[in-house]
C-alpha positions as CSV (number, residue, x, y, z in Angstrom):
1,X,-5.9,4.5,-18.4
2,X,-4.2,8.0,-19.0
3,X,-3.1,10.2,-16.3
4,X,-6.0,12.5,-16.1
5,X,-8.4,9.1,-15.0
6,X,-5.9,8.3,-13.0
7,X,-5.5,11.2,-11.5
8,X,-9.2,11.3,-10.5
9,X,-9.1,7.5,-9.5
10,X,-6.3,8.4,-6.9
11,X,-8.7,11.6,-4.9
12,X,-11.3,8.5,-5.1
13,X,-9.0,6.3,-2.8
14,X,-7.2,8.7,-0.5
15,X,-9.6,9.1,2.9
16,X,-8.9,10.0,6.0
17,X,-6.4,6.6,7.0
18,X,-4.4,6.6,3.3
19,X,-4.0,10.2,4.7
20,X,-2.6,9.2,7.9
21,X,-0.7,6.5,6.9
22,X,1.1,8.6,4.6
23,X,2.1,11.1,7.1
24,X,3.7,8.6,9.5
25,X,5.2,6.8,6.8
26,X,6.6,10.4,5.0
27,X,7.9,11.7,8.5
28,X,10.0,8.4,9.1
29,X,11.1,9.0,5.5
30,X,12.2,11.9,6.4
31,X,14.2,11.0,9.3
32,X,15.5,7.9,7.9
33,X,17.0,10.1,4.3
34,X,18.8,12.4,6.5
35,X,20.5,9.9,8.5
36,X,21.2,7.4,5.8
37,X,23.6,10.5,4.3
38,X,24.9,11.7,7.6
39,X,25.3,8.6,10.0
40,X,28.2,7.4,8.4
41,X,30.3,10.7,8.2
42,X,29.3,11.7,12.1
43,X,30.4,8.4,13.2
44,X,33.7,9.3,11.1
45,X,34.5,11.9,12.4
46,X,33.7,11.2,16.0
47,X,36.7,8.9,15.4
48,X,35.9,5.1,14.3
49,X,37.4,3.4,11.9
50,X,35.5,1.8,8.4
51,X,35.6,-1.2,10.5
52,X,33.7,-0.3,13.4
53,X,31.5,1.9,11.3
54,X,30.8,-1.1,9.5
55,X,29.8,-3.1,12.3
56,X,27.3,-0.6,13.3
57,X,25.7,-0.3,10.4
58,X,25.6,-4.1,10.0
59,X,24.1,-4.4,13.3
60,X,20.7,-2.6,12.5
61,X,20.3,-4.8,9.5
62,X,21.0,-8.0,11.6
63,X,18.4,-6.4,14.5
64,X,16.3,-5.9,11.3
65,X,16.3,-9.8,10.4
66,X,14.3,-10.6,14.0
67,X,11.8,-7.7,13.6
68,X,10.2,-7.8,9.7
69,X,9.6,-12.0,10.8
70,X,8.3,-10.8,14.1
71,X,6.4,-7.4,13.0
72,X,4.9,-8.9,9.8
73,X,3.6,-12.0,11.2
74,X,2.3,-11.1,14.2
75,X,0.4,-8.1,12.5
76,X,-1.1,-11.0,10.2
77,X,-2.9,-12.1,13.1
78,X,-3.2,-8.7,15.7
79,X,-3.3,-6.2,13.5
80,X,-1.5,-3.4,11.9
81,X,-1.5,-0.4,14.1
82,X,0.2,-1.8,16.9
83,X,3.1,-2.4,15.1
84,X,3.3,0.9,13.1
85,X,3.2,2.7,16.5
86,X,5.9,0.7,17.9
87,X,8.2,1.7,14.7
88,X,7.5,5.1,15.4
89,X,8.6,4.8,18.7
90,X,11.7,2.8,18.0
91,X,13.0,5.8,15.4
92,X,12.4,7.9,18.1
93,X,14.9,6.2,20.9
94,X,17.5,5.9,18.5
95,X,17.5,9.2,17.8
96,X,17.5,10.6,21.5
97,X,20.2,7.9,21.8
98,X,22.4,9.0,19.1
99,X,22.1,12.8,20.1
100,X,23.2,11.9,23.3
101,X,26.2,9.9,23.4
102,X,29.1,8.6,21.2
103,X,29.7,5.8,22.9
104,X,30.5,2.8,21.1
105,X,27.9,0.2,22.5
106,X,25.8,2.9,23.0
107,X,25.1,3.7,19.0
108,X,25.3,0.3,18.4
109,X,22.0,-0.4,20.7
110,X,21.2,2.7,19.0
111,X,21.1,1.4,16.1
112,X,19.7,-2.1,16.9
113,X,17.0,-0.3,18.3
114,X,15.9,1.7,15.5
115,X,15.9,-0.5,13.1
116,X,12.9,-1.8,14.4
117,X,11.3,1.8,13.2
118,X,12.8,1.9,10.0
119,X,10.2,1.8,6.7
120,X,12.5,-0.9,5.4
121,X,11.8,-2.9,8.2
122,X,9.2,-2.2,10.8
123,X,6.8,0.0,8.0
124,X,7.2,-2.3,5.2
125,X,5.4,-5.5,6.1
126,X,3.2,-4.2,8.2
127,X,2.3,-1.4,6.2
128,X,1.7,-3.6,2.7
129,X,-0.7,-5.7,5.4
130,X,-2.6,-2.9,6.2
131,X,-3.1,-1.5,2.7
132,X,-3.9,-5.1,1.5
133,X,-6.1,-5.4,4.6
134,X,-8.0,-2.0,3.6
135,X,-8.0,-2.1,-0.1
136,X,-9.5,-5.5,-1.5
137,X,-9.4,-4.0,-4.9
138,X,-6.2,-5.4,-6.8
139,X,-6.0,-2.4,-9.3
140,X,-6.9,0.4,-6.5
141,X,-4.4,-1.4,-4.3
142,X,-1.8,-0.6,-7.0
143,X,-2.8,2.9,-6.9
144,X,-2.3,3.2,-3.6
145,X,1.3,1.8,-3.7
146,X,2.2,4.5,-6.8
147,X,1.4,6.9,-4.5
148,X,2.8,5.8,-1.4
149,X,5.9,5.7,-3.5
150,X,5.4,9.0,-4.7
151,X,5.0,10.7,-1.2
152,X,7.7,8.6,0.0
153,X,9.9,10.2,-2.6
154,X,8.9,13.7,-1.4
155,X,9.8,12.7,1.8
156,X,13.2,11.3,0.9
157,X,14.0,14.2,-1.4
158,X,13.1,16.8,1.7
159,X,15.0,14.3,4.2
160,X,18.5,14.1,1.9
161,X,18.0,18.2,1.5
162,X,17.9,18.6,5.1
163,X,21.3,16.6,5.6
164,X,22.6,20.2,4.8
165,X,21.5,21.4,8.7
166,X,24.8,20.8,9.9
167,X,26.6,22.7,7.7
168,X,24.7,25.7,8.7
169,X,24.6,24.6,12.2
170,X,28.7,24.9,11.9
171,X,28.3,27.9,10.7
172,X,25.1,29.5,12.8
173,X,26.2,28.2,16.3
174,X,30.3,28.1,16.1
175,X,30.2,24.6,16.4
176,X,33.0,22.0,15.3
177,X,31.9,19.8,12.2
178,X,30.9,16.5,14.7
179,X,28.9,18.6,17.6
180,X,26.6,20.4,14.5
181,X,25.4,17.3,14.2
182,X,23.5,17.0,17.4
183,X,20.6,19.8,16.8
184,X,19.9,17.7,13.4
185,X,19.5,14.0,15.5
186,X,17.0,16.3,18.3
187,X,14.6,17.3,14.9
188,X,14.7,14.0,14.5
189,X,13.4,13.0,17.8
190,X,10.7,15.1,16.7
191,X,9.7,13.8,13.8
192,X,9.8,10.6,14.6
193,X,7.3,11.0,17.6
194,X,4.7,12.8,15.4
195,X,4.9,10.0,12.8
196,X,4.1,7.5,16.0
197,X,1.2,10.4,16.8
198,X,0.0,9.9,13.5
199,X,-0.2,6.0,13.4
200,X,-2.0,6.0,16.4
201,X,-5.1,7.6,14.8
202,X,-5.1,5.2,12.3
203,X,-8.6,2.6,12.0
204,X,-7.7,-1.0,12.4
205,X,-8.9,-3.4,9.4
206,X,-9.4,-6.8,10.6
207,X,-10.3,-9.0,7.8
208,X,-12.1,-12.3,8.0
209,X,-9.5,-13.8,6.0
210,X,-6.6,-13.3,8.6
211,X,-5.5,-16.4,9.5
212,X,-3.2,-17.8,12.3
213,X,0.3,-18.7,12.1
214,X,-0.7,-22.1,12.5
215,X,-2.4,-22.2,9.3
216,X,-0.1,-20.1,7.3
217,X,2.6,-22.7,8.4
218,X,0.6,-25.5,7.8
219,X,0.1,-24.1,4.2
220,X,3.0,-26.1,2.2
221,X,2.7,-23.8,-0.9
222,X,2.8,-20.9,1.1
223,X,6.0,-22.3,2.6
224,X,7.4,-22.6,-1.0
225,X,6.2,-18.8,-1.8
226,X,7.8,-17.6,1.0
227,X,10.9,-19.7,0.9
228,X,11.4,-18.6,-3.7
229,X,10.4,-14.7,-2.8
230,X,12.8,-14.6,0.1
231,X,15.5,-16.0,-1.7
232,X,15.1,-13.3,-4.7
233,X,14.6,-10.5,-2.0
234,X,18.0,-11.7,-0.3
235,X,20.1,-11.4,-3.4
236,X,18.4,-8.2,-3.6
237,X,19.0,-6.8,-0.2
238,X,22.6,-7.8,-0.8
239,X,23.0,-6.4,-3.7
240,X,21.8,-3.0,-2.7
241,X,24.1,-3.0,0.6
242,X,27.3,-3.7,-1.0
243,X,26.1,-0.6,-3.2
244,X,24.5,2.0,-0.7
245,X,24.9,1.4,2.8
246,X,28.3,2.8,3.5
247,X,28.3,5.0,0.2
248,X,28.4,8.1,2.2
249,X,31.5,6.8,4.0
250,X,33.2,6.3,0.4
251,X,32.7,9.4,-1.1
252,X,33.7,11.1,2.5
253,X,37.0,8.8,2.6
254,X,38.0,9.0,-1.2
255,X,36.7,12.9,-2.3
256,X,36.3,14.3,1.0
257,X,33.2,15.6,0.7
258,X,30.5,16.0,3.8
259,X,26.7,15.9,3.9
260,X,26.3,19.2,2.5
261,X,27.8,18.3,-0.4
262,X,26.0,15.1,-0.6
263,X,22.4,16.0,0.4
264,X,21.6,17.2,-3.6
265,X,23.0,14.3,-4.6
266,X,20.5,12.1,-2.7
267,X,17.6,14.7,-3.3
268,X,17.9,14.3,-7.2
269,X,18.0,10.6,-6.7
270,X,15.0,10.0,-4.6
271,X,12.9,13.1,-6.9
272,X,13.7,11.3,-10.4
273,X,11.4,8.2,-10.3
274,X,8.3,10.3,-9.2
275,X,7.4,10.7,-13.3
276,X,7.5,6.8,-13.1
277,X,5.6,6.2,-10.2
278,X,2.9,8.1,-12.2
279,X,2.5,6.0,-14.9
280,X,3.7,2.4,-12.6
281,X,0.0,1.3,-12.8
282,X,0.0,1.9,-16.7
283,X,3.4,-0.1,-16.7
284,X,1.8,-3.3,-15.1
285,X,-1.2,-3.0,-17.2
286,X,0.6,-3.0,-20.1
287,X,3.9,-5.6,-18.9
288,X,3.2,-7.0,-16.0
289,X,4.9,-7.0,-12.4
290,X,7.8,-9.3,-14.0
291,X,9.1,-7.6,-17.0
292,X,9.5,-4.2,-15.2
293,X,11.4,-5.9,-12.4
294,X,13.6,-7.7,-14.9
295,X,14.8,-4.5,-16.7
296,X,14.9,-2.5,-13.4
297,X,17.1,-4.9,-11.5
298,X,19.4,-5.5,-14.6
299,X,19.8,-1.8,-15.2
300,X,20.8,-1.0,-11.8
301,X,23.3,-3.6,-11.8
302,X,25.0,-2.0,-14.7
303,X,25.2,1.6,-13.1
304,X,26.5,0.3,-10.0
305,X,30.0,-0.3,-11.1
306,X,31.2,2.9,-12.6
307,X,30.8,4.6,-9.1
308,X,33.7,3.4,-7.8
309,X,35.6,3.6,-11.3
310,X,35.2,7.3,-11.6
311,X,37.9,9.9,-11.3
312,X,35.5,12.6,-9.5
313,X,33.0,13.2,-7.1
314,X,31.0,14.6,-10.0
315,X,30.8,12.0,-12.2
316,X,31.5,9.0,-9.8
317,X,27.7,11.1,-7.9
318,X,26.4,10.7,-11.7
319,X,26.8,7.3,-11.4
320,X,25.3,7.0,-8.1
321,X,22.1,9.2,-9.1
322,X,21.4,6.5,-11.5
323,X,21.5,3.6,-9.8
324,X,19.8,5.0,-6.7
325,X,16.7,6.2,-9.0
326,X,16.6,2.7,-10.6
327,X,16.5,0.8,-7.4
328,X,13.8,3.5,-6.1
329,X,11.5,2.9,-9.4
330,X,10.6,-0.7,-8.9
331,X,9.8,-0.3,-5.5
332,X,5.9,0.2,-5.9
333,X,5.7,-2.4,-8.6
334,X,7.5,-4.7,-6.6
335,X,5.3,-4.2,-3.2
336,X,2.0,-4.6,-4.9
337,X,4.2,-7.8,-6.6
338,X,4.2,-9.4,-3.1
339,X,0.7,-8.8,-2.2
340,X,-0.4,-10.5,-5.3
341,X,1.2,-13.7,-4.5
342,X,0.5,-13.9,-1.0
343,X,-3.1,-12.5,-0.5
344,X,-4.1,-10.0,2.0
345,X,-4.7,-12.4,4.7
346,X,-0.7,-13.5,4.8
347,X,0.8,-10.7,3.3
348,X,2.6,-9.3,6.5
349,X,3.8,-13.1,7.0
350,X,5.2,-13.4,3.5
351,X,6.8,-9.6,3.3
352,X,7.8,-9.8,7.0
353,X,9.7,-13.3,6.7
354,X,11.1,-12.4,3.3
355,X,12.6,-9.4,4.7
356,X,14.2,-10.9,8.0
357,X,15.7,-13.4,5.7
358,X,16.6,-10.3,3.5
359,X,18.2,-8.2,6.3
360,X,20.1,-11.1,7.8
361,X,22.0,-11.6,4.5
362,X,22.5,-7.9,4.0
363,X,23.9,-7.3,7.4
364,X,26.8,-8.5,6.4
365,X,27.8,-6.3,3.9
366,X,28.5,-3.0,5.5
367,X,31.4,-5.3,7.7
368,X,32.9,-6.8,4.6
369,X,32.4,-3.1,2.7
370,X,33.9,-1.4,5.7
371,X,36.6,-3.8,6.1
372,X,37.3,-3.1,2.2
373,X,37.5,0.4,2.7
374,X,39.7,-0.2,5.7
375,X,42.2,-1.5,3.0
376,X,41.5,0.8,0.3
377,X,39.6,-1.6,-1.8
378,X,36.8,1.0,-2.5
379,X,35.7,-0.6,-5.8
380,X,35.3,-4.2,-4.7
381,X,32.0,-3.3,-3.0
382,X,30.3,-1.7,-5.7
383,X,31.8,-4.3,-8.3
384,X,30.3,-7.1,-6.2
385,X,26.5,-5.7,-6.0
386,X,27.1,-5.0,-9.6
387,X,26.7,-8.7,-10.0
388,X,24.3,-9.3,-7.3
389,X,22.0,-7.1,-9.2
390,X,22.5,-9.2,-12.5
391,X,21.7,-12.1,-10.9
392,X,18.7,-11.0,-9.0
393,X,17.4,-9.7,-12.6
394,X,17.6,-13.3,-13.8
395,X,15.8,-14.6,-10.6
396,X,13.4,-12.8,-11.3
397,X,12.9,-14.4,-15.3
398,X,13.7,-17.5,-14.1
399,X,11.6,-18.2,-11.2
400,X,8.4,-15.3,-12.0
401,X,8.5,-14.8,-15.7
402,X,6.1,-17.6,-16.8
403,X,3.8,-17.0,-13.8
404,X,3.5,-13.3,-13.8
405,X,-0.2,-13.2,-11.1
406,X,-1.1,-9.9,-13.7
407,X,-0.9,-12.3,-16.4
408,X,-2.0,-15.3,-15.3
409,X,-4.0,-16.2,-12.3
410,X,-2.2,-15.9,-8.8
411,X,0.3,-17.6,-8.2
412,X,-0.9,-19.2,-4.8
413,X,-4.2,-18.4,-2.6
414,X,-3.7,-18.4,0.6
């Protein structure tokens, strides 16, 4: 397939709910770029330590762990749109939270609360359901992913440019460098609330295939599916938190630089694997789910590192570029991965559990990362998901290499 057919073949599978769905899911992107840049330096400069900045990032992940289990199964058996309005709604309070208060416990329900709307947790199972549910087609299904990945990528590169705002609002409103921040969390109030607007146009799919819990846990190789992917994901989600979820704070604490000096940063790393998300379906065709994953996961591991281990904000962001483009590249292959070994009528169950399992392991890396940087230790984090991210690229040949479901037949029908 070249890119002119599949150019043609993606017009031919965008109607009026991939339209919608995109929306909500871009507008949350949005949101969720911006903060991930500036949520770390406001809380820094509102006064808490690494510590208890730690903590409250760790807190959304652990809130995280309940929801995906919760949100993905239960939308295996009532359906998707519920849930995708609920997300949007969740986003939404922990912004309004968030631009209201600086209380401690306060952002920390914040951000319990929303991450039950973030597209890493509440969008991602449910929303893999709903395009399984809607698109029975294995190679449109792929399409469909690419392409969510590419709008998501728009969204995130719009999202990390508009971590600027403050900056100007500083400048535009005589504002100190903590209060500019405010306007920016109000936009995303309104954001959020339109992405909810937008999933609750959205037509439900029911197939006849859902099945009930009872079944899906009654199903010992579904069990085993669940239990091997979540496993991988875990080392995974671990690996990525040591890297990126205080990485803000460290360049803040160690260069001194702020969001506006961040937000390009970000932008050229979500904008870079667009060209790839192209050409992802052409990649399977040719390697498989497996391979891709292999070399993607083994490659970031290898870029992590040198963040910390660089002299400058320039090249140390370099660094950081690559590894946050690498992650982002294997995230379509890797989606449409999971809904080949589950099936459409458990995918929510085995994306949702995978990623509690995933989230509950990674929420405990901003604490230890934030307790590191407490101490100075700023390289430790990064040198640990280093090897996380080795290690999950041997999971990944070691448990999926032989039984690659584009390769061979699936691994499990549920």
């Amino acid at each position: 397939m070249n890119l002119r057919s599949l150019r043609y073949n993606l017009i031919e599978d965008i109607d009026r709910d991939v339209c919608l769905l995109i929306s909500s899911m871009s507008l949350r992107r949005v949101v969720q770029s911006f903060l991930q840049i500036v949520r770390t330096i406001y809380l820094a400069l509102i006064g808490f330590d690494p510590i208890a900045i730690g903590l409250i990032t760790g807190v959304g992940s652990a809130v995280s762990m309940l929801e995906s289990a919760l949100f993905g199964s239960l939308s295996d058996r009532y359906g998707r749109k519920l849930f995708m309005v609920l997300g949007g709604l969740m986003s939404s309070i922990r912004l309004l939270l968030y631009a209201m208060s600086r209380d401690f416990w306060v952002l920390v329900i914040a951000q319990g609360i929303g991450a039950l709307g973030e597209g890493e947790g509440a969008g991602q199972p449910v929303v893999s359901g709903y395009i399984a549910d809607k698109i029975g087609d294995r190679v449109k299904r792929a399409r469909i992913f690419s392409f969510i990945a590419i709008t998501n990528a728009l969204a995130s590169t719009i999202g990390s440019l508009v971590a600027v705002a403050p900056a100007y609002f500083e400048s535009i409103f005589k504002l100190n460098r903590a209060d500019a921040h405010i306007p920016l969390f109000w936009i995303g109030v309104i954001l959020s609330a339109v992405s909810l607007i937008s999933a609750y146009f959205l037509k439900e799919y029911h197939r006849e295939s859902r099945i009930s819990m009872k079944h899906i846990v009654a199903s010992r190789s579904t069990l085993k599916e669940i239990a091997l992917y979540s496993l991988v994901r875990s080392t995974d989600g671990l690996a990525m938190s040591f890297v990126s979820s205080l990485a803000p704070l460290y360049f803040y604490l160690r260069f001194g630089v702020g969001s506006e000096d961040l937000a390009p940063v970000y932008a050229v790393a979500r904008f870079l694997p667009i060209p790839l998300y192209l050409i992802a379906p052409m990649i399977v065709g040719k390697l498989g789910y497996v391979k891709p994953l292999i070399i993607v996961r083994a490659a970031s591991g290898l870029s992590a590192l040198p963040i910390a281990l660089s002299w400058s904000f320039e090249l140390s962001s370099l660094f950081f570029i690559s590894y946050s483009a690498l992650t982002e590249i294997g995230m379509p292959i890797r989606q449409t991965f999971a809904t080949e070994i589950a099936g459409s009528s458990a995918v929510g169950s085995l994306v949702g559990i995978s990623n509690s399992i995933r989230t509950m392991v990674r929420s405990i890396a901003p604490i230890i990362t934030g307790y590191l940087f407490q101490l100075s230790a700023f390289s430790l984090p990064f040198a640990i998901g280093s090897s996380l991210s080795l290690l999950n690229s041997l999971q990944f040949h070691i448990f999926y290499s032989r039984r690659d479901p584009k390769m061979n037949p699936p691994i499990s029908k549920i």
